[in-house]
Structure formats: C-alpha cells, structure tokens
C-alpha positions in Angstrom: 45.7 149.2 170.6 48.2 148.1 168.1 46.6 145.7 165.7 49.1 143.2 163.9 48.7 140.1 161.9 50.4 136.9 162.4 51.2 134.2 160.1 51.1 130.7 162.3 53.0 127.9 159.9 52.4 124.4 161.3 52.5 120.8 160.0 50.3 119.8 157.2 47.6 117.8 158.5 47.2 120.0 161.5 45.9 123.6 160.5 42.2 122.8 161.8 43.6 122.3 165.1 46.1 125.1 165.2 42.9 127.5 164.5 41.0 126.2 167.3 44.1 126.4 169.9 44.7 129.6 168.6 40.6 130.6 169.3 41.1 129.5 172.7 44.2 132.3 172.9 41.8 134.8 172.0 43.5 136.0 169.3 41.3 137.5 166.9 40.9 137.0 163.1 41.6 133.7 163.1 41.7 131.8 159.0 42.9 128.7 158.2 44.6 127.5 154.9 46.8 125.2 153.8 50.0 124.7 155.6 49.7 127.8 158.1 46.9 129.7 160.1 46.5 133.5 159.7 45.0 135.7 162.8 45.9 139.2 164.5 46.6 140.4 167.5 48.9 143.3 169.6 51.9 142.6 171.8 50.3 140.4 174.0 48.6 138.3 171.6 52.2 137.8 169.8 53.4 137.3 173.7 50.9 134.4 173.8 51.0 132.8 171.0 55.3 132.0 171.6 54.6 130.8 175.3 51.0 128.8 174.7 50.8 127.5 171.0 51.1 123.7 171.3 51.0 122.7 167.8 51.8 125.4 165.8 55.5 125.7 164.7 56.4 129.4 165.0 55.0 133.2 165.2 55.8 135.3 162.1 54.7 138.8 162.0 52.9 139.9 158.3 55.0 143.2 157.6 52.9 142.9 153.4 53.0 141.7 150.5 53.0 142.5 146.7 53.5 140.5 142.8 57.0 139.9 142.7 57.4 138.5 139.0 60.4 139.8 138.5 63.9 140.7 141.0 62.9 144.6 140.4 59.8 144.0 141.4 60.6 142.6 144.4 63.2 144.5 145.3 60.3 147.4 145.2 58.2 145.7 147.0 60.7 145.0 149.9 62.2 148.6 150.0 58.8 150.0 150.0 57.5 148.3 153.5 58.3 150.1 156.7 60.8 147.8 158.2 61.8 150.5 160.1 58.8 150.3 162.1 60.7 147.0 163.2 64.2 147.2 162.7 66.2 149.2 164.6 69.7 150.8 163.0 71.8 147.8 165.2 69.4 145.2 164.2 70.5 141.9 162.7 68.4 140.8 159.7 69.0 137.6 158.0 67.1 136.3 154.9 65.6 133.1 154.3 63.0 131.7 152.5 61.3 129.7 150.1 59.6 130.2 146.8 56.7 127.8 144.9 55.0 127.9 141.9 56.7 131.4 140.8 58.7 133.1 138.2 61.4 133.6 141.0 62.2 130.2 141.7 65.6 130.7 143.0 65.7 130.8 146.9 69.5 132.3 147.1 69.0 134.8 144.6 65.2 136.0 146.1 67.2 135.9 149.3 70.2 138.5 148.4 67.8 140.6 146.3 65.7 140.4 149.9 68.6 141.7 152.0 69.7 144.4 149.6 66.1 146.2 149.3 65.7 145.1 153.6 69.6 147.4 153.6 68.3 150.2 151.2 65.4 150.9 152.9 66.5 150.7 156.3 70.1 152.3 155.3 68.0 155.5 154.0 65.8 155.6 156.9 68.5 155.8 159.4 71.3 158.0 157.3 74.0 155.0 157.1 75.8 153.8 154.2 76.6 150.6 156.1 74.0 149.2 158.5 76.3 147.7 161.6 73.8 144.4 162.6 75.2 144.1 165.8 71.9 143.9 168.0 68.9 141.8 168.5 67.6 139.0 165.8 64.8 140.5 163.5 64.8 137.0 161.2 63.1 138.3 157.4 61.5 135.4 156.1 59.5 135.4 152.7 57.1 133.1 150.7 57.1 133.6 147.3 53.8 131.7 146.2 52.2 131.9 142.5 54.0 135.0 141.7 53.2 136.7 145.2 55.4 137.6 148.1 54.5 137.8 151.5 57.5 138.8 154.0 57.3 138.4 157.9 59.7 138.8 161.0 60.1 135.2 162.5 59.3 136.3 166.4 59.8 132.9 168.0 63.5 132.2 166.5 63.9 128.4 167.2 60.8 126.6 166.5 57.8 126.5 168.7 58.4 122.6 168.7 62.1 123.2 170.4 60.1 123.5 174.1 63.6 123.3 175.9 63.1 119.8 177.4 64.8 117.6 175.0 68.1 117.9 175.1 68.9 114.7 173.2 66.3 112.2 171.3 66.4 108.7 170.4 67.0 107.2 166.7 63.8 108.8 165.3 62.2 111.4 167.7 58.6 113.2 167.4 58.3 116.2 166.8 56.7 117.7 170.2 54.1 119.8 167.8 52.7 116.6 166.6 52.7 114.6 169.6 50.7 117.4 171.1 48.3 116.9 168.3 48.3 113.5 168.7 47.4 113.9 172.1 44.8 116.6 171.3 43.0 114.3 168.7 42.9 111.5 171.0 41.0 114.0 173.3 42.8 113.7 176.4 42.3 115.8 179.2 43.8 114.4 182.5 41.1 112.8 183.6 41.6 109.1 181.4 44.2 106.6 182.0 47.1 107.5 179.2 49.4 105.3 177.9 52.5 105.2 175.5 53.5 101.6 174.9 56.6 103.1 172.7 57.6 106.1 174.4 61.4 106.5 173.0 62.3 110.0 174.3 59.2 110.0 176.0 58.0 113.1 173.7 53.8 112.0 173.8 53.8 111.3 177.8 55.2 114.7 178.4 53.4 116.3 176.1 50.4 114.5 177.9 51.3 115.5 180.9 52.0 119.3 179.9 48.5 119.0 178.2 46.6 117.5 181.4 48.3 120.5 183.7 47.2 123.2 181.4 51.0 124.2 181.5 52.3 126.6 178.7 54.9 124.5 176.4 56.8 127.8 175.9 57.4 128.8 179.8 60.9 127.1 179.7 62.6 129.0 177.1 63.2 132.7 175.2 62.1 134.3 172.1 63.6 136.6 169.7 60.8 139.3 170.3 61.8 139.2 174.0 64.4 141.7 172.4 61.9 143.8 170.3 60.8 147.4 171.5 57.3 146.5 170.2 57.1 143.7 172.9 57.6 145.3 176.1 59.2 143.3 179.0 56.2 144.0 181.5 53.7 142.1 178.5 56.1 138.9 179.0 55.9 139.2 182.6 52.2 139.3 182.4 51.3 137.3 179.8 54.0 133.9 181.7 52.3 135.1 185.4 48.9 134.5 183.6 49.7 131.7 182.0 50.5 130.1 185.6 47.5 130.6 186.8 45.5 128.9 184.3 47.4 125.8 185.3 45.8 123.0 186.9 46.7 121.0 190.1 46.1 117.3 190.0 47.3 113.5 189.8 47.2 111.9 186.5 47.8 108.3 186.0 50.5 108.8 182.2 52.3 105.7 181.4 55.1 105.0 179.2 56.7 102.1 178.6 59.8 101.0 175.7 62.3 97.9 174.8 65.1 100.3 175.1 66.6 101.5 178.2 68.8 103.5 176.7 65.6 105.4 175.8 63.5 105.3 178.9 66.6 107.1 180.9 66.4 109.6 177.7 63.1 110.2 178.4 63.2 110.4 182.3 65.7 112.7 181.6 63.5 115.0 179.5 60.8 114.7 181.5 62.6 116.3 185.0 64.0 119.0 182.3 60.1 119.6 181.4 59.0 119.6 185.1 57.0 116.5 185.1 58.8 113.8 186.4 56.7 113.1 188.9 53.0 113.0 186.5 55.0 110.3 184.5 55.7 106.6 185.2 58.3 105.1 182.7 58.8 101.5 182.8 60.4 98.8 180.4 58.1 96.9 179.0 57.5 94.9 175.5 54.2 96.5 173.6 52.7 93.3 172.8 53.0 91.5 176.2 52.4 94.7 178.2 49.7 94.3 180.8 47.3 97.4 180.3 46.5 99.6 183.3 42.9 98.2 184.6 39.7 100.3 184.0 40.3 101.4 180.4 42.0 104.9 179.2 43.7 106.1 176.0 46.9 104.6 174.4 48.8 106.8 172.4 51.8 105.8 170.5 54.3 105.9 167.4 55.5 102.4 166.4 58.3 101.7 165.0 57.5 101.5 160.6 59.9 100.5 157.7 61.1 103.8 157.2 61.3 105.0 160.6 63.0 101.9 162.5 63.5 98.2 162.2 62.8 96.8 158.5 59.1 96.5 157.2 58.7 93.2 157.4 59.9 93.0 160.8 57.1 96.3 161.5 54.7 94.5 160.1 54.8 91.3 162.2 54.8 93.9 165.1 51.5 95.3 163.6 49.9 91.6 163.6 51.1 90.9 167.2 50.0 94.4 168.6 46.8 94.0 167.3 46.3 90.3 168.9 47.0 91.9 171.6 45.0 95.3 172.1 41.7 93.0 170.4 41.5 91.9 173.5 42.0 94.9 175.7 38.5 96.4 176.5 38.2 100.3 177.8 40.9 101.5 175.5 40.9 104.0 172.6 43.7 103.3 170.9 45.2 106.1 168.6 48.4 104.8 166.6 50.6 106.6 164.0 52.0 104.6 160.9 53.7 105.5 157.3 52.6 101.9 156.5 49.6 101.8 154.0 48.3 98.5 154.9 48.5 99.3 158.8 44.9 97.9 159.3 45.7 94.5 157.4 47.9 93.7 159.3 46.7 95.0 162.7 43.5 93.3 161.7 40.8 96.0 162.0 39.8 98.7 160.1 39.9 102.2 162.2 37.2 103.8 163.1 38.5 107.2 162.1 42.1 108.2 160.5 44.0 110.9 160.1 46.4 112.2 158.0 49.4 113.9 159.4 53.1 114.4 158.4 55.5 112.9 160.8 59.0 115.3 159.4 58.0 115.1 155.3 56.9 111.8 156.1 53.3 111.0 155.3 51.3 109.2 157.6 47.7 107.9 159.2 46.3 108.1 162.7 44.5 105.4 163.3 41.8 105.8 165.4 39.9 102.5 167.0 37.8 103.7 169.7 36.0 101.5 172.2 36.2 103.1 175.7 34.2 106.1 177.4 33.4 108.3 174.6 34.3 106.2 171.8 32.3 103.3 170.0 31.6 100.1 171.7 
C-alpha cells in the first residue's frame, strides 16, 4: 500500500481536537503541533479525510522538505523533489505560500523562485521547454518556518470549511470548522435538547444536526484530488457509500432562534441546501426573553461582541441581561463564544471551563457553565 503523509492545517485553538477526529478516521501516524496536525495514510485515507474532517481546514499532501536560507537553496530543494510523481505534463500548478521567522521573508519572491524550480524539474522530466497547464489543479503550497521549507499539494482546493451549504451568510458568519468544534466541545451527540439562541445563518444548528446524524460534512461537494491519478474514482465511490452507512437515523430536538428575519430565512435556506431542514426548528425569538425548551439540553451560541456586531457597550448590556436570564434556567450547559475579556463580569458568573479559540484572526473564549446531565450541579 502506498503510504503518504498529510499535513491537516486547522484553526488555532483546535489542533487537540482535529487529532482525535482524525484517530476516529483511522488514519495512522497521527501528531499534533501548533497550528496543524500531521498523520499518514494512502488514497483512501486522503479520500476520507476531504469527505469526513469536521474541523480541520484542508488536506495537504507532504511531497519534503529541506533548509532553504537562501533562493538557491530553495530552488534546489524544490527541483530536487519528485513532483512528477504528482504532476502530470498538462497539470496546472499555482504557488502560494507563506513564510515566518526566516531568512526568505518575501512571499512573492519564495513563490516565483517556487514555480521556476516546480517548471524545471517537471519541464526536464517530461522533455518540454514550455509546460502547457491546461489540466487538473495540483495547488503547491509551501511554509517557510525558521529557515525550513516544507511543500505540499493542497488536495481539498476550497477549504474544508466551504461544506457547499452556505451560499450566502449574515453580517459576521462562523466559520462551519469552528462551529463544529463548538459543537464537539459542548459534547453533543443527538441525544440532548440543542439550542442556538443567536443562530444568524444558522451555521452551529446545522452543524449540530450534521454532527447528531453522523453525516460527512464533505458529501455535498468536489475536491481537487477527484482529478488526481493517485486517487482513483472507485476509492471516492467507496469511501462516500461508506460514509453513508455510518450515518444514523433519528429525531433530534435542534433549535435556533434570532432577532433578525432576514437571517432566520438565510439560515432555513442553508439548512434545506445541507439536507437538514427537517432536524432543525428556526424561530424568531429575543435571547434574553426566550423561553428555553423544558427538560434541560445544551445551548450553544455566538453573541453578538464589540468587534463582531452592535457596539460594546451595547454587547455588554446584552451580556448582563443574558446572564439574568440563563441563571435561572436549570438543566442547561451553556457554552458561549466571546472576544470580550470581561465576558464573566458582566454575565455574572465565572465559567466553569474556557476555551480559547480563534473566531477568523479574532481571539476569543468559550465559556463553558455547565449544570445539566453531565455537567456540574
């Protein structure tokens, strides 16, 4: 069996849990480190990975890497890696990149130097003098990082995040990677009451309701190593028919509810695209005067903060009045994710756990105050 390794970037904050999704995949080799997750695998693995990774943001192939202190040096080090392996004579191969804490600190000049070693090596190998890139999408992408260079072929092409079911957002939309997290840290499973008293686009109650089906984010769209040789068709086939059959049948009780009704017809909208219109109830409601579902659940949600939406003050005062109001809600962990540093001041509690994760570039907490099953009383 072919034996590759991937390179799995995600969003800081949420490498742990992008290891132990990608454990579940049975992918092997699995190491975590800052700001992406390392494992290996063959075509099916890479096959997986696209179609079931919740929370990681795409699937790079390792093709090496070598010191690059200097432009010869890494033109060397490009032109001496078998891209051919890869790259067919048609194939397209764009450049990008990024470089930190190096000597080569300039991403447009690493990224021509890239694409001229890339055209040297792969002119030579297949006998042309000008290489036509008319065929499939074999995206180079290198990290230059303390004088090192690691280059991969991006197999995913748009982000894992970009599951095909939001076609439009509202003013300040969740990434779906992170919602999945948020759902994942909040530990729900399908079998809890879920709620989203701000659900805008309606991002976390689908991503909820994707997570309490067992349904594979990726089934509704392509990826650029759909193209590839290396990935044969018949793995795709396999790998979507299997993940269908580890989906579950059930009813779920996922509610979301927003001010905006521009935003709950968004969201409706999303949610038929992602297949789940009918796991999801979406209502109009205020946050602070919403009556909560009876028997207790989980209540998951992104309020509006100052540099999100509305101005701080005015987030603040809905901090004070949204913690008035859950105080009194028994049966509910509430998980709630804020770029405001006094966020328990003026909810009035201190969490029982947080969590830092990056909303965009954003940083922010997860606030964590549990009091229903599981959680402490």
């Amino acid at each position: 069996m072919r034996e590759w390794k991937f390179a799995v970037p995600c969003l800081f904050g949420l490498e742990g849990l992008v290891g132990e999704e990608l454990r579940r995949l049975d992918v092997r080799d699995v190491r975590v480190e800052n700001g992406r997750v390392w494992c290996a695998g063959g075509p099916a693995e890479l096959a997986r990975i696209n179609l079931c990774l919740r929370m990681g943001e795409r699937a790079l192939v390792w093709l090496g890497g070598f010191q690059a202190d200097s432009f010869e040096a890494l033109f060397q080090g490009v032109r001496a890696l078998p891209l051919e392996d890869w790259i067919p004579r048609d194939g397209r191969f764009p450049v990008k990149g990024h470089c930190l804490d190096a000597v080569l600190h300039s991403v447009p000049d690493c990224q021509a130097i890239v694409k001229k070693a890339a055209a040297d090596r792969l002119g030579g190998r297949y006998g042309l003098r000008w290489l036509p890139e008319t065929g499939a999408l074999y995206q180079l992408q290198f990290a230059i990082v303390r004088d090192r260079c690691d280059l991969f072929l991006d197999a995913s092409g748009a982000g894992l995040h970009k599951r095909g079911y939001r076609a439009v957002g509202n003013e300040a939309p969740l990434r779906e990677t992170l919602a999945a997290a948020m759902v994942q840290l909040a530990r729900y499973r399908g079998r809890d009451t879920f709620l989203d008293p701000f659900c805008g686009s309606g991002t976390i109650p689908i991503e909820a309701a994707l997570t309490a089906l067992n349904r594979a984010p990726g089934l509704g769209r392509s990826f650029s190593a759909e193209h590839w040789p290396a990935v044969p068709a018949e793995i795709w086939r396999q790998e979507r028919a299997a993940a269908r059959d580890r989906e579950f049948r059930g009813e779920y009780r996922i509610f979301g509810s927003d001010l905006d009704e521009r935003s709950l017809e968004i969201a409706r909208a999303n949610a038929r695209k992602a297949g789940v219109e009918g796991r999801i109830r979406f209502s109009r409601a205020d946050a602070v005067r919403l009556e909560l579902p009876e028997g207790g659940g989980v209540l998951v949600g992104n309020p509006p903060y100052g540099e999100r939406m509305l101005d701080r003050k005015a987030a603040q005062e809905l901090y004070r009045r949204l913690g008035r109001h859950l105080g009194a809600a028994e049966g509910w962990n509430v998980y709630l994710l804020s770029a405001e540093p006094e966020f328990e001041r003026y909810f009035g509690r201190r969490a029982d756990k947080r969590r830092k994760l990056y909303n965009g570039m954003l940083q922010c907490n997860l606030y964590m105050y549990l009091q229903g099953r599981g959680g402490r009383r």
